[in-house]
N, C-alpha and C positions, 0 to 999 in steps of 0.2 A: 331234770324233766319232772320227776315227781314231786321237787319244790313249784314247779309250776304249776301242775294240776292242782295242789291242794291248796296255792293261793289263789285258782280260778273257780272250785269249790267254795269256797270262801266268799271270794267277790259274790256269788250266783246267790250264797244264802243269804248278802247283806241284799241285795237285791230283791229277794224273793221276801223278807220280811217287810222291804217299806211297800212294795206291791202291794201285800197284805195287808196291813195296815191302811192303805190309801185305800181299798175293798173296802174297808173296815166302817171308817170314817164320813165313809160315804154312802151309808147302809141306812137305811131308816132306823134301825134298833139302834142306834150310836148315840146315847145320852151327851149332848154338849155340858162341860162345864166348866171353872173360870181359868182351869189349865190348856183348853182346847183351843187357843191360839196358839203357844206352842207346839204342841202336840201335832198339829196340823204344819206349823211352821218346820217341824223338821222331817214332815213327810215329803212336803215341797221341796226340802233340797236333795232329799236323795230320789226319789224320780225327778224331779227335773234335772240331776246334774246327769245321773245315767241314761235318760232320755237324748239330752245335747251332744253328750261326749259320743254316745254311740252310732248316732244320728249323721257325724264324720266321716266315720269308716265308709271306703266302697263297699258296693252293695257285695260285692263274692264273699265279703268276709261278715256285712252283717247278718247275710246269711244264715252262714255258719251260728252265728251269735241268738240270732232269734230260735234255732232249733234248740239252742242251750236255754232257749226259755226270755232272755232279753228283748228287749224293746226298743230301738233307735225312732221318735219322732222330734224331730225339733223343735216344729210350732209349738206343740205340746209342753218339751223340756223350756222354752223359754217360759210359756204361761205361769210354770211352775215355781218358776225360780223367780217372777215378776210379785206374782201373788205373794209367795213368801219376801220378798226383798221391801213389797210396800206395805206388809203389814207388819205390826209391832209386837213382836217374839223372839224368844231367842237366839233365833236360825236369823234374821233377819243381815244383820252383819255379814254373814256366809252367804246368804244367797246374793249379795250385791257384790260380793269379792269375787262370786264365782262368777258372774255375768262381766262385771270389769275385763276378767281377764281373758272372757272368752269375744268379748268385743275388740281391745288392743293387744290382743295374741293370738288366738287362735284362727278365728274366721277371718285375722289380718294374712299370718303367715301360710295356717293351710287352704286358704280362700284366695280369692283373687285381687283382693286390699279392697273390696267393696264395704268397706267398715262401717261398724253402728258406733259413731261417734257423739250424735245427737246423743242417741240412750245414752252409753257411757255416762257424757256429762251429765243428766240430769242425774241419774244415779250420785253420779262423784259429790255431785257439790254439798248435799245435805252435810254429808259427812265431811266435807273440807272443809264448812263454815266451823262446824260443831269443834272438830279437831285439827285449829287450822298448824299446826303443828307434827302431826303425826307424818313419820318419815312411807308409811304404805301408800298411804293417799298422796301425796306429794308423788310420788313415784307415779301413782297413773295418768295426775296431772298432765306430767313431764309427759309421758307416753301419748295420753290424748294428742297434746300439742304437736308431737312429733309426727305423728299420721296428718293432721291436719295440715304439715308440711309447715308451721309456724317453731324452724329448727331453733333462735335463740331465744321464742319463750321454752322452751322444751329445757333446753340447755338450764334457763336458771330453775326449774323446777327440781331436774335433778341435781343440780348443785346443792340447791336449799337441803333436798332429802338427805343429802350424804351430810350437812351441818346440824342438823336438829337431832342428831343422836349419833355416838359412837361406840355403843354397847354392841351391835352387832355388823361384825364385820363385811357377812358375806349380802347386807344387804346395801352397803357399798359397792360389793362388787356386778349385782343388778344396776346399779346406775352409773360406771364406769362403762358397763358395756354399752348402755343406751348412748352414751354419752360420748364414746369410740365411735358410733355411726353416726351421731349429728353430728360433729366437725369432720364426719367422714365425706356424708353432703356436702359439706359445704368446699369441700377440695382442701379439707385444714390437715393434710397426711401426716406432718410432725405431732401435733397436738394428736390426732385418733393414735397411730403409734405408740404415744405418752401412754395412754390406756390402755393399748393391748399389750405393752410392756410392765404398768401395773399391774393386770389380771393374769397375765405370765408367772409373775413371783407371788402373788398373794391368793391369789385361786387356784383349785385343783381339778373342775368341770372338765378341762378336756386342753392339755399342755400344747398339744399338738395345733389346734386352732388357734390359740392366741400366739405362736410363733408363726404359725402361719400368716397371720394375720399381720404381724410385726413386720414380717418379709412382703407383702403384699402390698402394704403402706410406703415402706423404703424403696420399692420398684416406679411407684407412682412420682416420683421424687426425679428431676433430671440430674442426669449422669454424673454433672462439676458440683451436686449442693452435697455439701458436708452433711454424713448422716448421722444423729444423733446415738452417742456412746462410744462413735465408730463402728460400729456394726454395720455387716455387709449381708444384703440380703438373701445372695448367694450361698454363703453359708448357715443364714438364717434355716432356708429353704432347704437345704441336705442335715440339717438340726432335726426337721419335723417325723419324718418315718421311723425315728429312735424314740419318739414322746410318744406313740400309742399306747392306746389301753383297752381294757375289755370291759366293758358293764355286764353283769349278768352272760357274760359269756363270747359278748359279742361288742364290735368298735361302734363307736357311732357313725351314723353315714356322712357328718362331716367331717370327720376327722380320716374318714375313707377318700372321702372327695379331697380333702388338703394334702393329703399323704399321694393319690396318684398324679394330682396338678403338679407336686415336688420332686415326682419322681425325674424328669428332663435333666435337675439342677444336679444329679450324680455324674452327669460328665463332667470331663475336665473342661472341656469348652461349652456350657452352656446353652439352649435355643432357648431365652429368656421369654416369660410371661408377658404379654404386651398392656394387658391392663386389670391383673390380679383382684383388686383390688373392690373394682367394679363388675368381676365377675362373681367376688364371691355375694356383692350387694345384693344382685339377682336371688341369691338363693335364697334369703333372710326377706324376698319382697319389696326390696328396700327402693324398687327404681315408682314404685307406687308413692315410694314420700316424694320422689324426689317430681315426678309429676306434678307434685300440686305447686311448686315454685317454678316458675316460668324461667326465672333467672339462672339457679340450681340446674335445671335440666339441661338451659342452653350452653351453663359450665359442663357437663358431662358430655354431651353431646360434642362439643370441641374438640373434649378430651379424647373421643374415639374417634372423628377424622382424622384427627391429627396420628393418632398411631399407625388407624389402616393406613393410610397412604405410605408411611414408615415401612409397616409392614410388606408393604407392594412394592416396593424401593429394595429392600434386603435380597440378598441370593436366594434361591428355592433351597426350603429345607421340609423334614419328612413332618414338621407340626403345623406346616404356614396353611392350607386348606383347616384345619382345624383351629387355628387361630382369628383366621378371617372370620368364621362364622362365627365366633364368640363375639368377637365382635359387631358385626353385621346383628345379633339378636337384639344384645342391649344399645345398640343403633336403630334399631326399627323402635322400641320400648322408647329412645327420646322421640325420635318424630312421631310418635301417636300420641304421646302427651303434649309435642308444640304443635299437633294438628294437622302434620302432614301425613293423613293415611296413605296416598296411595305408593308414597315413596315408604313406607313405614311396612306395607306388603309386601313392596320388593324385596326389601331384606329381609322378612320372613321366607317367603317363597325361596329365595335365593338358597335359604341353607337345606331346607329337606329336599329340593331338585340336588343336592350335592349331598345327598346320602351316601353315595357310593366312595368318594373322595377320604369321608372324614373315616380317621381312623384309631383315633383315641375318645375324643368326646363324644363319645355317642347319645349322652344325654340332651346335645342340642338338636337334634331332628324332631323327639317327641315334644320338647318345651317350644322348639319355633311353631308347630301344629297347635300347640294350646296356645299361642300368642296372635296366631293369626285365627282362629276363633274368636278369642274375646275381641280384637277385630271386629271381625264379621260382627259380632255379635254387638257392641259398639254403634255398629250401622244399622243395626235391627236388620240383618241377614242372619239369620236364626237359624234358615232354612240350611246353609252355607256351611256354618259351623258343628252342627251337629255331627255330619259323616267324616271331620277331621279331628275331633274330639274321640269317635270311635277308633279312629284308624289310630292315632296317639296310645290310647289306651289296649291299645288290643295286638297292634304291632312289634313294639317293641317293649325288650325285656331285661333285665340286669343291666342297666344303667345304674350312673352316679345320681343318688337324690332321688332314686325312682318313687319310692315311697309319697316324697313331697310333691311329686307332678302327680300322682294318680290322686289325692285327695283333692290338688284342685282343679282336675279333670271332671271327678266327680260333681264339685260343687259348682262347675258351669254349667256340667250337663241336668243338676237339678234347678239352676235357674232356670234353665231353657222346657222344665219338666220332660224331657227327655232319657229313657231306658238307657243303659251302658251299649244293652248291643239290637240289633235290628230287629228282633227276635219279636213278636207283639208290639211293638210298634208304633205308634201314629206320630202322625207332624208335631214334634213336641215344639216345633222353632213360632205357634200360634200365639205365646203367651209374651212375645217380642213384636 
């Protein structure tokens, strides 16, 4: 605890100096001279990256943050990081990496996949042309393409990145995983496997996910196909609760979430995962890529008829109401990407009227409430999704992943300029 305070002390005064500075700067008395592109280039990255980053957090906690003296604006934190990334200074390199990755990562995974893809690429390409070699930029390529849901230019981008140098390992292992969920899209379970079985043995991020993952991949696989090594995902999946770890004191929440999904497989007779695989996509954003291929979706969307019904067929057991709805979520998630809303509602609605039912997944009542939002919201029912965005956020509490629904809880309800809670007020659903 007191390592934390005095790296939060820390943070406040690097903070508090480019503040000042940026004061400073912008002061009539401030003599320009032939260093003050720099100078200014690496004020822009540090208010705008603290501007962006903090500008994420729900409001309970920027709160907190702003009484500590910080600042969360985004419009702003972007300005900043633009200014610096198109002027020519030091910082310049920095502010375009940091915008890269806050366009295919962050506002991808903790946003609703509403991605700036346009920006990206214009950003990307200066530097693709200049250095068309370099394994970073290659890398976001691949990422670009992969949101844009074009998964085998994706594929060869990251192929290339992992050839163009092998000095450093673990930036293989960044393209290995990208490269586990494009054949994972594509329903290529042996080949994503290959990967998560790679990043098993040569990464140490988090043991416990990439076995899981391994197991997750081998589930999706029917019952008579030879699985690669021999491995049985069964065992796979009673492997993971032994692989945890602690960062800083505490597991991560996916390796929390992988470790209670495995928990079932410590019977002797197993109630198997009905499509792992695809649930964990969900969490990573991933059914956003898969939206944008018409094809891809309608493979997925198959693939969970074809189970529910499986699943409705098997004897009543104490997980099948919680299995239904997992499915029934990323079942509504393909019919609103192939455009069937209203059948795409029902299976949102379907699972929070079955609140009472579910008894281990608790996380799917508040995620189905944020899925039939952006819904509504889809439809420019603004009006609609506002008071299920509150009720998500405000109702429920210690779920799996909570973390990751409440940031893009948050970032709906600042599309829609709409407060977290009813409190002051107004029709924020106006700006839809």
């Amino acid at each position: 605890m007191i390592n934390f305070i005095k790296g939060g002390m820390k943070v406040r005064n690097s903070y508090i100096i480019y503040r000042d500075l940026n004061n400073f700067i912008q002061s009539n008395g401030f003599q320009k001279g032939d260093s003050h592109v720099h100078l200014q280039g690496g004020v822009s990255l540090g208010i705008g990256a603290f501007n962006l980053t903090l500008s994420l957090f729900p409001p309970r906690i920027l709160k907190i943050l702003e009484f500590a003296g910080f600042s969360g604006d985004k419009e702003y934190g972007l300005s900043q990081l633009h200014e610096g990334a198109t002027s020519y200074n030091l910082r310049s390199l920095l502010c375009s990496m940091l915008l890269l990755c806050y366009y295919t990562f962050l506002s991808f995974i903790l946003g609703n996949g509403e991605d700036g893809v346009t920006e990206a690429d214009s950003l990307l390409q200066p530097y693709l042309s200049r250095y068309p070699k370099s394994a970073i930029f290659l890398f976001f390529a691949g990422r670009i393409e992969e949101i844009k849901g074009n998964i085998d230019q994706a594929v060869h981008w990251f192929e290339l990145g992992c050839s163009v140098q092998q000095s450093w390992k673990q930036f293989h292992h960044m393209c290995y995983w990208e490269l586990m969920w494009c054949f994972a899209y594509k329903g290529m379970w042996k080949v994503a496997y290959f990967y998560a079985d790679l990043l098993s043995k040569e990464n140490r991020w988090s043991k416990a996910m990439y076995v899981y993952m391994k197991a997750a991949f081998l589930s999706m696989l029917p019952a008579d196909d030879p699985r690669p090594f021999g491995e049985s995902e069964v065992e796979l999946f009673r492997l993971v609760p032994t692989l945890k770890q602690k960062i800083a004191g505490k597991s991560p929440p996916t390796e929390k979430y992988a470790i209670r999904k495995a928990r079932r497989y410590q019977d002797k007779d197993p109630v198997r995962l009905p499509v792992p695989a695809l649930e964990m996509m969900y969490l990573w954003n991933g059914f956003s890529v898969l939206g944008k291929d018409p094809q891809l979706t309608e493979d997925a969307l198959n693939i969970l008829c074809v189970a529910e019904n499986r699943l409705l067929q098997q004897p009543v057991n104490e997980y099948q109401d919680d299995d239904h709805c997992s499915i029934l979520l990323l079942k509504g998630l393909c019919l609103k990407h192939r455009g069937r809303l209203g059948q795409a509602e029902q299976c949102f609605t379907h699972i929070y009227q079955s609140e009472k039912k579910i008894k281990y997944d608790h996380h799917l009542v508040p995620n189905s409430l944020l899925e039939l939002s952006l819904l509504y919201m889809q439809q420019r029912r603004g009006e609609d999704a506002i008071p299920l965005l509150r009720r998500a956020k405000n109702n429920y509490k210690n779920y799996s992943m909570e973390s990751r629904t409440l940031f893009r809880i948050h970032a709906a309800l600042s599309k829609l300029k709409a407060p977290d809670s009813e409190e002051n007020s107004t029709d924020g659903a106006t700006s839809l």
